[in-house]
N, C-alpha and C positions, 0 to 999 in steps of 0.2 A: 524095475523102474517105477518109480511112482506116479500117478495123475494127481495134477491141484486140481482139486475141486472147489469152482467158483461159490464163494460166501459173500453176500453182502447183511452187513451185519447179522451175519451167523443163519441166515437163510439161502437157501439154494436157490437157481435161476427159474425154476418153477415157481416155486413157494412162491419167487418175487411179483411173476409174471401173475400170478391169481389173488395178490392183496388187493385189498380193497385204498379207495383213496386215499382217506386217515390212516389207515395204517402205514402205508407207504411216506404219508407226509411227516410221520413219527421219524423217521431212519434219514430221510434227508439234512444238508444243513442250512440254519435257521433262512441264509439267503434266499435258499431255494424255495425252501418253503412259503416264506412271505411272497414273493412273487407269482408262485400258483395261489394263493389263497385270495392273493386282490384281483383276479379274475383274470381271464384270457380276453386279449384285445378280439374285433372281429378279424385281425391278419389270422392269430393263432388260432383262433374257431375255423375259420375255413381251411386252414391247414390240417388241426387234427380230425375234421370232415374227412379229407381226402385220403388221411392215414387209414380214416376207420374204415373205406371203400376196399380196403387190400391194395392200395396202389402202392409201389414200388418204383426207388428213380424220382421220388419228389425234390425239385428243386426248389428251391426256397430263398430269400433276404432274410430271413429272421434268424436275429443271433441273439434272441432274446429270450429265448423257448427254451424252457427246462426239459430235461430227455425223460422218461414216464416210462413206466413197462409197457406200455403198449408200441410202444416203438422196438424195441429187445427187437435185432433180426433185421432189422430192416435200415436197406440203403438209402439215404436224403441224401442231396446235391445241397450243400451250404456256401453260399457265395463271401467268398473271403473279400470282396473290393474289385476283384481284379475279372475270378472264373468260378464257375463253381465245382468245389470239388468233392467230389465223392466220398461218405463217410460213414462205412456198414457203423451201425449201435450196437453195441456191447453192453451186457449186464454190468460193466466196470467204468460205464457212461452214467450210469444214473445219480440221477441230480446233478449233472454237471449243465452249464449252458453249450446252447450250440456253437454260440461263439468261442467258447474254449478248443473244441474240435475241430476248427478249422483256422489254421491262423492264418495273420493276416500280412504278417514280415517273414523273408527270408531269412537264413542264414547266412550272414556274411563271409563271404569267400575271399577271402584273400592271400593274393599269389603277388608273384616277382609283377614288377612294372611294365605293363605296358605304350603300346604310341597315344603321345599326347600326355603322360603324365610331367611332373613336376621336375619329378628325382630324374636327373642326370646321371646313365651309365658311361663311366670312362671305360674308355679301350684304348688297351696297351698293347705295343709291338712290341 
């Protein structure tokens, strides 16, 4: 059996986890990048405060926050509108926003009709 071993451009979840900033900001795309570079609001300063405490289980409003090795491992609560839900970071998260990880629309379910809708079932004897 083989194992995939995680690359992000061609670096292992280590290597990722101990770049330095610029290097990291190299491998992201250009989106992401711009975004961390015109600076963190003070929402996301106080947020990655609380990341850097070791705290676990943060919940959060921000779907505006780029995902960073320092997160790798760790569970954030990301409020889609509704709840928040639970959202372990993966090395195959980075530079994505948090909003992409938590959506915000269900899947459309749709079945036979039920009471109150429109469509009329005939029944035959």
């Amino acid at each position: 059996m083989v194992v995939k071993i995680f690359k992000f451009h061609g670096k292992t979840a280590d290597e990722v986890k101990n770049l330095s900033e610029d290097e990291f900001l190299k491998l992201i795309p250009s989106r992401s990048r711009r975004s961390i570079l015109r600076g963190l609001s003070d929402e996301q300063q106080a947020f990655m405060r609380k990341l850097e405490k070791g705290k676990d289980n943060i919940e959060t409003h921000l779907r505006d926050l780029v995902v960073v090795p320092k997160m790798i491992g760790k569970t954030i609560k990301i409020h889609n509108g509704k709840e928040f839900v639970p959202v372990l970071i993966l090395p195959d998260h980075l530079g994505y926003f948090f909003g992409e990880l938590a959506l915000t629309r269900k899947k459309a379910n749709h079945s036979k009709t039920g009471v109150g809708s429109k469509k009329k079932v005939s029944i035959r004897k």
